[in-house]
C-alpha positions in Angstrom: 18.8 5.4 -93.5 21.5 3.3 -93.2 23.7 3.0 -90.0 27.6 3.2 -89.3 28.4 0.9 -87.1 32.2 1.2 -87.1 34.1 3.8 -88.4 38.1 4.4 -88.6 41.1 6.2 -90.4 43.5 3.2 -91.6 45.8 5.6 -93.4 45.8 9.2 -94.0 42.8 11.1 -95.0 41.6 6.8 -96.1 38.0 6.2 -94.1 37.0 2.7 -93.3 33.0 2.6 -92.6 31.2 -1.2 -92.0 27.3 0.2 -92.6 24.2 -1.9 -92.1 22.6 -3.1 -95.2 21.4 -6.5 -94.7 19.8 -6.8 -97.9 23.2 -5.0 -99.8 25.4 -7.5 -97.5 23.1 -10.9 -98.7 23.5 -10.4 -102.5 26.9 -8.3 -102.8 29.6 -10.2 -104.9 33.0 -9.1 -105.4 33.4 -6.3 -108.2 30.0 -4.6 -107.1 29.3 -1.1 -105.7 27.1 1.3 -104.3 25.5 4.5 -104.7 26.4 6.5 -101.7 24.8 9.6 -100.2 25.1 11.4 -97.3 22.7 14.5 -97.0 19.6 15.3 -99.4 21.6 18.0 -100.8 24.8 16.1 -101.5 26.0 13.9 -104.5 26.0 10.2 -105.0 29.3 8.6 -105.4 30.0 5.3 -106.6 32.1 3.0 -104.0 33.2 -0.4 -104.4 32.0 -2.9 -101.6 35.2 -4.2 -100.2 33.8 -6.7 -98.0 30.3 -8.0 -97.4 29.1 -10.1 -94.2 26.1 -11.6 -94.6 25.6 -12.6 -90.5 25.7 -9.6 -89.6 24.3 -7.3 -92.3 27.0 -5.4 -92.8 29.3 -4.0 -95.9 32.6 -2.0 -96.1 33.6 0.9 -97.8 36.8 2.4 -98.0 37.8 5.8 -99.6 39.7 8.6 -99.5 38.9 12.2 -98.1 39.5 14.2 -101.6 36.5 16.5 -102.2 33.2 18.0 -100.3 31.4 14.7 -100.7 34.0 12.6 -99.3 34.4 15.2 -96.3 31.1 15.0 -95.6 31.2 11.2 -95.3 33.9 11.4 -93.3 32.5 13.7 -91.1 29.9 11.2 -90.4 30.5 9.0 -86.5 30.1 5.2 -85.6 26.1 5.9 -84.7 25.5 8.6 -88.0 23.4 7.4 -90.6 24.0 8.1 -94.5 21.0 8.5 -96.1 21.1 6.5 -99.5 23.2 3.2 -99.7 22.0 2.2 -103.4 23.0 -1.2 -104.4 24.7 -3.8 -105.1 25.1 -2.2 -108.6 27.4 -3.3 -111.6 28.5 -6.7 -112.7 30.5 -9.4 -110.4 34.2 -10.1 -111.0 33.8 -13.3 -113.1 36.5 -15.6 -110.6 37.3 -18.6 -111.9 40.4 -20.9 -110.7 43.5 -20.1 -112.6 46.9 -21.4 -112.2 47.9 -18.2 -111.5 47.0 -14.8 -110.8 48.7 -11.4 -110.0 46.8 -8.9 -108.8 47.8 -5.1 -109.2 46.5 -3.1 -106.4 47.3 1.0 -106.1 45.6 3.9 -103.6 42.5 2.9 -102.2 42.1 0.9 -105.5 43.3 -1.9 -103.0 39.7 -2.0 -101.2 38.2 -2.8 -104.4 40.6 -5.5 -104.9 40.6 -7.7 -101.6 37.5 -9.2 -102.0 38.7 -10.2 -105.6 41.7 -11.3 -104.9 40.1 -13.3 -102.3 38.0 -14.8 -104.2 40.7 -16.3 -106.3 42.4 -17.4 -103.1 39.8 -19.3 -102.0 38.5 -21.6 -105.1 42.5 -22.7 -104.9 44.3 -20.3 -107.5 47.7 -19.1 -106.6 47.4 -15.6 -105.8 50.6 -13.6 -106.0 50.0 -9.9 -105.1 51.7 -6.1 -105.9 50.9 -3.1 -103.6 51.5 0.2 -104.2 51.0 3.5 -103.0 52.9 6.7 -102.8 54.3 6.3 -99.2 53.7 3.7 -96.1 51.3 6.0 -94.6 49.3 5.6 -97.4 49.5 2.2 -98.0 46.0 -0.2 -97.1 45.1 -3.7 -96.2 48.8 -5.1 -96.4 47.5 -7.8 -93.4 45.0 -8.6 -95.4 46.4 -8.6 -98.3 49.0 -11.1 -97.5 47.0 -13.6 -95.4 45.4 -14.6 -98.6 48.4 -14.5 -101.3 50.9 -16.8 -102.3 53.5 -13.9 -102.9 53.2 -10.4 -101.5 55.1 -7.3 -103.2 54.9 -3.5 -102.1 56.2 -0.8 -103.6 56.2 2.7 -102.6 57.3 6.2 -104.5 59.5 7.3 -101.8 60.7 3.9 -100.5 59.7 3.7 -97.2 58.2 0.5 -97.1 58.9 -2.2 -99.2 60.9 -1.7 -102.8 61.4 1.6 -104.3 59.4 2.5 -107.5 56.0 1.5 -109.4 54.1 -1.4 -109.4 54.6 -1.9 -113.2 58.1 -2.3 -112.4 58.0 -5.2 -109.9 55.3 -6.5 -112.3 57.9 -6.8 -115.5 59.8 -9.1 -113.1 57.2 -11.5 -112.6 56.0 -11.6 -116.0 59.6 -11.9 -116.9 60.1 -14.7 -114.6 56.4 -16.7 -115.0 53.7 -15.0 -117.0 50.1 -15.4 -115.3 47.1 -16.4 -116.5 45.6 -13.6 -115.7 46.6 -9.8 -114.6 43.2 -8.1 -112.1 44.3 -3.9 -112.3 42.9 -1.5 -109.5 44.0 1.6 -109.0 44.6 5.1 -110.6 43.8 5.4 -114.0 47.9 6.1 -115.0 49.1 3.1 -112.8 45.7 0.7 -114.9 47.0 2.5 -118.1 50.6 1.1 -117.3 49.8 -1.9 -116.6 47.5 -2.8 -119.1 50.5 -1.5 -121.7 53.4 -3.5 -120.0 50.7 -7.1 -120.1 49.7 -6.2 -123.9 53.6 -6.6 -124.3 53.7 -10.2 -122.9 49.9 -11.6 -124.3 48.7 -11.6 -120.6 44.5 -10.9 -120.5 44.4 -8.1 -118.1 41.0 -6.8 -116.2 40.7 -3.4 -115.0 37.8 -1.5 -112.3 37.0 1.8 -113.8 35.0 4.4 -111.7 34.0 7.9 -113.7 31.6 9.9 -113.3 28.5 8.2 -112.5 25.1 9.5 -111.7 22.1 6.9 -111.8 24.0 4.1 -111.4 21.4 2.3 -114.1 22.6 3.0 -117.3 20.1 5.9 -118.6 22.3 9.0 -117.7 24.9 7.9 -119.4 27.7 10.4 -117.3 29.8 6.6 -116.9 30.1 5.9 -120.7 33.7 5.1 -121.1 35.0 4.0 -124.6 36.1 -0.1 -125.1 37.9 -1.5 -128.3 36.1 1.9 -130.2 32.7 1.4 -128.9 30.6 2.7 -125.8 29.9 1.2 -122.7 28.2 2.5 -119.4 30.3 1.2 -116.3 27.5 1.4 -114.2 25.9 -1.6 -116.1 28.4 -2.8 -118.3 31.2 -2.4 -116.4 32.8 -1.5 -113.8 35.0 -4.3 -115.2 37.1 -4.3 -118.5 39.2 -5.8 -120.8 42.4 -3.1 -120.1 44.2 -3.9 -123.6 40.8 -2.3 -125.2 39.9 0.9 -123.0 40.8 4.1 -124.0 42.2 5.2 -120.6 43.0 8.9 -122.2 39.4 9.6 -123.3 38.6 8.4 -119.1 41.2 10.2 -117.9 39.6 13.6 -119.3 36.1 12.7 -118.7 37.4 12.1 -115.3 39.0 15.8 -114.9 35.9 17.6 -116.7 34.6 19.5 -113.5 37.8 19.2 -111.1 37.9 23.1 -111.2 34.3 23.4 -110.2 35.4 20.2 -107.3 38.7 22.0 -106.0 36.8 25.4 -104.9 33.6 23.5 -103.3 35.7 21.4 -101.3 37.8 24.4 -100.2 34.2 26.4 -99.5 33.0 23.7 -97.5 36.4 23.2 -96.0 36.8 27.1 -94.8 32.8 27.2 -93.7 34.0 24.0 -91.2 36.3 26.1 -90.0 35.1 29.0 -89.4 32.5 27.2 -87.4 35.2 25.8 -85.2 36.3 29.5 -84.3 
């Protein structure tokens, strides 16, 4: 069992939870996950660990409410106890001291790049840093964010905070203006997909996080396998990291939408059994 010990809403339907994991929090590196469950009868979902403190035991997980399983989780209060925290799982963001690096942050895909991105920051590469999310109430970690940046860019869909548009497109102004060494993409699979096509353009190595469906988290169900320059790998072992000029974010983007029927009426079961408790 493995308790909350804080637990907040930093933007709409987005959970923060800091769990005790001592032995998680002592070997976590940035890029890592873990297998998450909440109830014996529930699923195990992959999260990225966005932060890890050793001291105190403790890692953070962010997410966003968008199915039964993530209800659920959310459901759960500073005290509650989830009852697997598997992990720390994949391979570590390899982070070593570049000139310069932009890194491409969208959704909650900007949890799972902090600890990266801060990473770079702090073994003295220049860090520049785009935001994006759909609106300002959706938008994550923008403190934190720019405390450890050299240059800090949001953009929104609507416009209501920062510039106007997609992250690809204040992106093309920076590789216009000084191409990185390196491009780190985290985010929805369209936004990685669009990035990863607009750095091919310019010759710019480009690392993406993918999450699909995983199961084991250990390689043998084989539920992750996602398809790089023509040949399979498992994320959960392999990955989540990848070169983003050789994934084949279509196949992923599929794979990703294979049960979302079977998803949308659970979540709205569960959803309408809440309520009519509440009644």
């Amino acid at each position: 069992m493995y308790e909350i010990v804080e637990r907040k809403e930093i933007a709409e339907n987005i959970i923060l939870n800091r769990i005790k994991a001592p032995d998680i929090a002592k070997k976590a590196k940035p890029g890592q996950f873990v297998l998450i469950r909440a109830v014996d009868t529930g699923e195990r979902i992959p999260l990225t660990i966005s932060s890890s403190d050793e001291k105190n035991g403790l890692i953070t997980i962010i997410y966003m409410i968008t199915g039964k399983s993530t209800a659920i989780f959310s459901g759960l209060k500073k005290g509650e106890f989830f009852l697997d925290v598997i992990g720390p799982l994949g391979m570590p963001t390899e982070i070593k001291k570049v000139k310069k690096v932009i890194c491409v942050g969208g959704g909650t895909g900007i949890a799972v790049l902090y600890p990266i991105a801060k990473g770079f920051n702090n073994n003295g590469s220049r860090v520049d840093v785009i935001l994006g999310a759909r609106s300002e109430n959706l938008l994550i970690l923008k403190d934190e964010m720019e405390a450890i940046s050299t240059e800090l860019f949001v953009c929104t869909d609507d416009g209501s905070v920062g510039r106007k548009g997609f992250v690809t497109d204040a992106l093309k102004d920076e590789l216009e203006k000084e191409p990185p060494d390196i491009v780190v993409a985290i985010g929805p699979v369209k936004m990685m997909k669009s990035v990863s096509e607009l750095t091919k353009q310019y010759g710019v190595k480009t690392l993406v996080s993918l999450n699909p469906i995983m199961i084991d988290g250990t390689g043998m169900c084989g539920c992750c396998r996602v398809s790089i320059g023509g040949e399979t790998k498992f994320a959960c072992v392999d990955g989540p990291e990848f070169d983003g000029h050789q994934v084949n974010f279509d196949e992923l983007q599929m794979r990703l939408g294979a049960y979302r029927e079977k998803e949308r009426i659970e979540y709205n079961d569960y959803l309408h059994k809440i309520k009519a408790t509440q009644e």
